[in-house]
Structures are given as C-alpha cells and as structure tokens.
matplotlib code that plots the C-alpha trace (Angstrom):
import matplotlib.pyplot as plt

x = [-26.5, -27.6, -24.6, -24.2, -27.8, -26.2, -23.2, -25.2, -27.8, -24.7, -23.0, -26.6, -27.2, -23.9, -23.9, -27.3, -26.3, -22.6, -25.3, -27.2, -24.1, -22.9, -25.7, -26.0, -22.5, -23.1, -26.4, -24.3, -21.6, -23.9, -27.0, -25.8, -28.0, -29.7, -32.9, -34.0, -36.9, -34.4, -31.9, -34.8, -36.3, -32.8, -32.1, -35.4, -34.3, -33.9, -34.4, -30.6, -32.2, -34.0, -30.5, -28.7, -31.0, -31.1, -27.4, -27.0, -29.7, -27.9, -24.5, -25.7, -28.5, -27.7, -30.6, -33.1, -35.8, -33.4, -33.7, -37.3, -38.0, -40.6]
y = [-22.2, -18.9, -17.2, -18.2, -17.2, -13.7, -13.6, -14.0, -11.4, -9.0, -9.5, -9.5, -6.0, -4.4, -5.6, -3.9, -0.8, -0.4, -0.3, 2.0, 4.3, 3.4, 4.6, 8.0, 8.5, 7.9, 9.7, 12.9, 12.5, 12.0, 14.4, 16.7, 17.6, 14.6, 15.9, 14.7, 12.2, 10.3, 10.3, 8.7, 6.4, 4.8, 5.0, 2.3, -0.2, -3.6, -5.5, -6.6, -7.1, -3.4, -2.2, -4.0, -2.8, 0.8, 0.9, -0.2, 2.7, 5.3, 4.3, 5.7, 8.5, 11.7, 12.8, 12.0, 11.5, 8.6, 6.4, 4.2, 4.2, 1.2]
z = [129.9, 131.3, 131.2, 127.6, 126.8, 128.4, 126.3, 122.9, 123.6, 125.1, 121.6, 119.6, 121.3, 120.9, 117.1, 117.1, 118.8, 116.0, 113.3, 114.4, 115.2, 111.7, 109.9, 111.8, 111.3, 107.4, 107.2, 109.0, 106.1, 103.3, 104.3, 107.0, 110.0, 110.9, 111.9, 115.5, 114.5, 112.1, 114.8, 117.1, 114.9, 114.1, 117.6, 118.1, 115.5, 116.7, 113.7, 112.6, 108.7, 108.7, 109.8, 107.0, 105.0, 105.9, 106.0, 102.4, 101.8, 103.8, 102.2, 99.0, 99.5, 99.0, 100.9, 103.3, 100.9, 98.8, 101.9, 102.7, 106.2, 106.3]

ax = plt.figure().add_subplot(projection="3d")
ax.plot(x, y, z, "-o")
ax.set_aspect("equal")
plt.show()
C-alpha cells in the first residue's frame, strides 16, 4: 500500500516538475529572457490545473504581460 502510495506521488511530482520545465522552455522561445522572479514563481507551482492553465497561456503570449499569473 505504501510503496504504491510512493509510486503515485513519485509520478504526480515528476509530471509536476515536466510542466514546469515545459513552460520555461516555451516562455524562453516565445518571450526571451525569462526574468528571475518568473523563473521562481513557476519554479513553486504545485497545482497540476494552474500549470495547465499557464501552459496554454504561455503557449500563445508573446510577452510577459499576455500571461495572468493568479
């Protein structure tokens, strides 16, 4: 049960952590220099929705200011 518990928070986490990288990665294409607090507050998200939903965001801004951060 543990060990399955484990498993599902080890995949949860590294789903987490591909968005994250995903969205930097597009920000960096789309808007350049990704200034250090962006970088940071990405870098906190846990929320697998807010991620979705900033990566839709981020996938067609065209700058910083085109994206909602709340």
């Amino acid at each position: 049960m543990y060990i399955e518990q484990g498993k599902a928070q080890g995949i949860e986490q590294g789903e987490i952590q591909a968005k994250r990288e995903m969205i930097l990665k597009l920000l960096d294409i789309h808007v350049g220099n990704i200034p250090d607090t962006v970088s940071k507050k990405v870098s906190r998200m846990r929320s697998r929705s807010r991620l979705d939903s900033l990566l839709e965001q981020v996938a067609t801004a065209q700058k910083l200011d085109d994206i909602k951060w709340n």
